[in-house]
Backbone as JSON Lines, residues from 0, in Angstrom:
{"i":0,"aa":"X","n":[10.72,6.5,-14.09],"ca":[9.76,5.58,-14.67],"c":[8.61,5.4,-13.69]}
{"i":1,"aa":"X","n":[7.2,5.35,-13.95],"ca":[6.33,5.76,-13.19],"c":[5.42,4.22,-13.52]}
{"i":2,"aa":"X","n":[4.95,3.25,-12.09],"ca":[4.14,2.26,-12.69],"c":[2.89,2.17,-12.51]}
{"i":3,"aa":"X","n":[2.47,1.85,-13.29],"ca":[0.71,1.83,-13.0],"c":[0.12,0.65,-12.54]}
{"i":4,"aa":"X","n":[-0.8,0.93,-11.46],"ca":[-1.33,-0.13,-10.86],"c":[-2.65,-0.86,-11.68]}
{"i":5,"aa":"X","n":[-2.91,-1.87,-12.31],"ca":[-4.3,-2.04,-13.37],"c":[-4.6,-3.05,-12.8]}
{"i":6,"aa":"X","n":[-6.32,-2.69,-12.17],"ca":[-7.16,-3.51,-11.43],"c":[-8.38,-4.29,-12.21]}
{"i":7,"aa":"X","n":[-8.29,-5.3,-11.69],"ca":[-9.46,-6.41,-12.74],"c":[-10.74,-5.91,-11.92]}
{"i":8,"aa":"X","n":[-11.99,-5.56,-12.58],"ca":[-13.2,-5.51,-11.35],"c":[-13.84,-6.77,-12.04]}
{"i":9,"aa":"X","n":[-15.27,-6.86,-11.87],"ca":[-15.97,-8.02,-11.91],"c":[-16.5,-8.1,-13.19]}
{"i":10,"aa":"X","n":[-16.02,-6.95,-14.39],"ca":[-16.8,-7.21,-15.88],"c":[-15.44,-7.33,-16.62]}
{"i":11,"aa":"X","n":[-14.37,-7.68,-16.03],"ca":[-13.03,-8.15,-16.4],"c":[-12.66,-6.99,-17.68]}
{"i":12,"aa":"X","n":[-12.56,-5.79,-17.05],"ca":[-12.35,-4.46,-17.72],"c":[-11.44,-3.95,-17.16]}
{"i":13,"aa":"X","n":[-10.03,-3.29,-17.33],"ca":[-8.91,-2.78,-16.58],"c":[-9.41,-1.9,-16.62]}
{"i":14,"aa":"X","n":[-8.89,-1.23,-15.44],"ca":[-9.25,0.15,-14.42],"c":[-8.25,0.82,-14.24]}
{"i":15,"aa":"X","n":[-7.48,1.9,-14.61],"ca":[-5.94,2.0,-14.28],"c":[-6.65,2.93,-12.64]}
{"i":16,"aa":"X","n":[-5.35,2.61,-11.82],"ca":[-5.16,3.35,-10.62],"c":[-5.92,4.69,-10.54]}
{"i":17,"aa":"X","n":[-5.46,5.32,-11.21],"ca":[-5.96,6.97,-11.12],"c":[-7.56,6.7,-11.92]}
{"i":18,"aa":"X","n":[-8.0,6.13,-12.3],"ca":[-9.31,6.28,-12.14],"c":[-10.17,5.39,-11.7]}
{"i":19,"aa":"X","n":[-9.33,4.77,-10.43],"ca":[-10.41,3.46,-9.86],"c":[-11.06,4.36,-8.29]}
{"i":20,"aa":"X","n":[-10.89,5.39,-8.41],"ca":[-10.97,6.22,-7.24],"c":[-10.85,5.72,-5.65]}
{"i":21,"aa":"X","n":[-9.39,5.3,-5.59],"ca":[-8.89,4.59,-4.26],"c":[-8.27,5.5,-3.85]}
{"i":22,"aa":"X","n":[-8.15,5.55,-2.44],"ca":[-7.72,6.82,-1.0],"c":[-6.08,6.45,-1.76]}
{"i":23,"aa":"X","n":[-5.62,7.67,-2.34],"ca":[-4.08,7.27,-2.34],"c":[-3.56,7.83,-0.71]}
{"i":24,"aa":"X","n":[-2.2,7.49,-0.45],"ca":[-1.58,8.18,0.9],"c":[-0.47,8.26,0.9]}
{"i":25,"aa":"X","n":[0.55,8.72,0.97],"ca":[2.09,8.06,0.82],"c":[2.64,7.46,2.33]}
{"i":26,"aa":"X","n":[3.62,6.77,1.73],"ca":[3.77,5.93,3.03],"c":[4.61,6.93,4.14]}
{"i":27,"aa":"X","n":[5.27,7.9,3.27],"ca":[5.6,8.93,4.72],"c":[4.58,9.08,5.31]}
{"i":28,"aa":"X","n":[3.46,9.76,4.74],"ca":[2.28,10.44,5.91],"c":[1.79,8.94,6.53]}
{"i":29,"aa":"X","n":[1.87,7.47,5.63],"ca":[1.28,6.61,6.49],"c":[1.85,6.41,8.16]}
{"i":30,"aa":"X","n":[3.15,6.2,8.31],"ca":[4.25,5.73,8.54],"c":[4.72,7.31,9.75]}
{"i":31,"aa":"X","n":[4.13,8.08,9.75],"ca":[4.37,9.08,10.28],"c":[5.46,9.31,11.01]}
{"i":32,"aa":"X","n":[7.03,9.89,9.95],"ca":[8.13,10.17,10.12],"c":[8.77,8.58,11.14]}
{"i":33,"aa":"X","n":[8.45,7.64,11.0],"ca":[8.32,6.37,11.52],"c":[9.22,5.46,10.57]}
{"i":34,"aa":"X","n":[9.67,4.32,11.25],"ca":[10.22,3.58,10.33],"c":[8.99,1.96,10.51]}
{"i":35,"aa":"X","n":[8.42,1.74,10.88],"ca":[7.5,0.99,11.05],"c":[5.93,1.44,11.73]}
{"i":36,"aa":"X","n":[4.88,0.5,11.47],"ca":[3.65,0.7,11.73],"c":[3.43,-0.57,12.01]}
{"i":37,"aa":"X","n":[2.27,-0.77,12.89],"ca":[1.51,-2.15,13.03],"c":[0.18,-2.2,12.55]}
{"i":38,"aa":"X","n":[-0.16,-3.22,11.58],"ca":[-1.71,-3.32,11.38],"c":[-2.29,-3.91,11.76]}
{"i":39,"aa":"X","n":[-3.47,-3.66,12.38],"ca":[-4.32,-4.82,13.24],"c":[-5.77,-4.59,11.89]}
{"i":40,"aa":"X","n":[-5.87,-5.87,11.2],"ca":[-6.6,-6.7,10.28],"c":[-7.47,-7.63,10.81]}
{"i":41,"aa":"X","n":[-8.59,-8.13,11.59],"ca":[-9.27,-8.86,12.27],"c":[-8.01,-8.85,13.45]}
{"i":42,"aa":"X","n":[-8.24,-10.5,13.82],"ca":[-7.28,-11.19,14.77],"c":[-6.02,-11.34,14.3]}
{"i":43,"aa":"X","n":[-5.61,-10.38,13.12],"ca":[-4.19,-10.78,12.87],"c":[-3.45,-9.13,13.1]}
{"i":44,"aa":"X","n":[-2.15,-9.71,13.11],"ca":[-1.52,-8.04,13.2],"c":[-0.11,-7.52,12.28]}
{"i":45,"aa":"X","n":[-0.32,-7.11,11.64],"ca":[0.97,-7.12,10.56],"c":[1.7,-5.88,10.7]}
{"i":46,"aa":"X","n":[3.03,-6.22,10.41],"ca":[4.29,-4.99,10.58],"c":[4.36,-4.65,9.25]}
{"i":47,"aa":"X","n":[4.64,-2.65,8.67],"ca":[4.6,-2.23,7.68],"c":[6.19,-1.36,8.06]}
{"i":48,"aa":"X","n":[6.9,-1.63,7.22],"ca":[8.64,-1.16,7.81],"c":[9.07,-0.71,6.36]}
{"i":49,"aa":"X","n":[9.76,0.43,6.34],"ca":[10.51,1.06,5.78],"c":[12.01,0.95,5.73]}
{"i":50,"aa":"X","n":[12.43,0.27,4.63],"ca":[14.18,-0.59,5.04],"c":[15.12,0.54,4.65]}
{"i":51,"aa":"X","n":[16.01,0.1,5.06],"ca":[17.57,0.59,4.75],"c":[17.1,1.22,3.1]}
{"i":52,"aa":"X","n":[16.81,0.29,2.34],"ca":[16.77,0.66,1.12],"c":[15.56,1.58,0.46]}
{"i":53,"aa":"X","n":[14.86,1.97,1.26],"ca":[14.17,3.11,0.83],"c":[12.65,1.82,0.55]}
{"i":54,"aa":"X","n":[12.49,0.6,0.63],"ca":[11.25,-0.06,0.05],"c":[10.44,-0.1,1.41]}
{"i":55,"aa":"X","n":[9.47,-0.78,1.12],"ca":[8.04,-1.46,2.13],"c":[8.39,-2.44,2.4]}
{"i":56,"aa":"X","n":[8.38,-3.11,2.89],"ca":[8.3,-4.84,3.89],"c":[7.24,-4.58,4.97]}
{"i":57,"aa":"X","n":[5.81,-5.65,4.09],"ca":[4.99,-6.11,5.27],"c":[5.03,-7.84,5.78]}
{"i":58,"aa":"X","n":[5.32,-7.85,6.85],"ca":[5.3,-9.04,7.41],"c":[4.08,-9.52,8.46]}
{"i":59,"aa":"X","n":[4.15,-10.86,8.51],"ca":[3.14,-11.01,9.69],"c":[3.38,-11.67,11.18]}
């Protein structure tokens, strides 16, 4: 089952994913053979982790 991501822009018109032309990446290549990443976002810094169960968990 495959889900689609549908983005509101500013003329309140859905946009599905594949044609809102956003950088896709997968989180392997993000994550590079890694089980976590750190994001530094301004002054903040957030953890991107790959669990036991195969999901994403970002924390801050």
């Amino acid at each position: 089952m495959t889900q689609e991501l549908i983005i509101e822009n500013s003329t309140s018109t859905q946009t599905s994913f594949k044609e809102s032309g956003l950088r896709r990446i997968s989180a392997r290549d993000l994550l590079d053979n890694q089980t976590a990443l750190l994001i530094e976002h301004g002054d903040n810094e957030y953890i991107l982790r790959l669990t036991r169960n195969d999901k994403l968990l970002l924390t801050k």
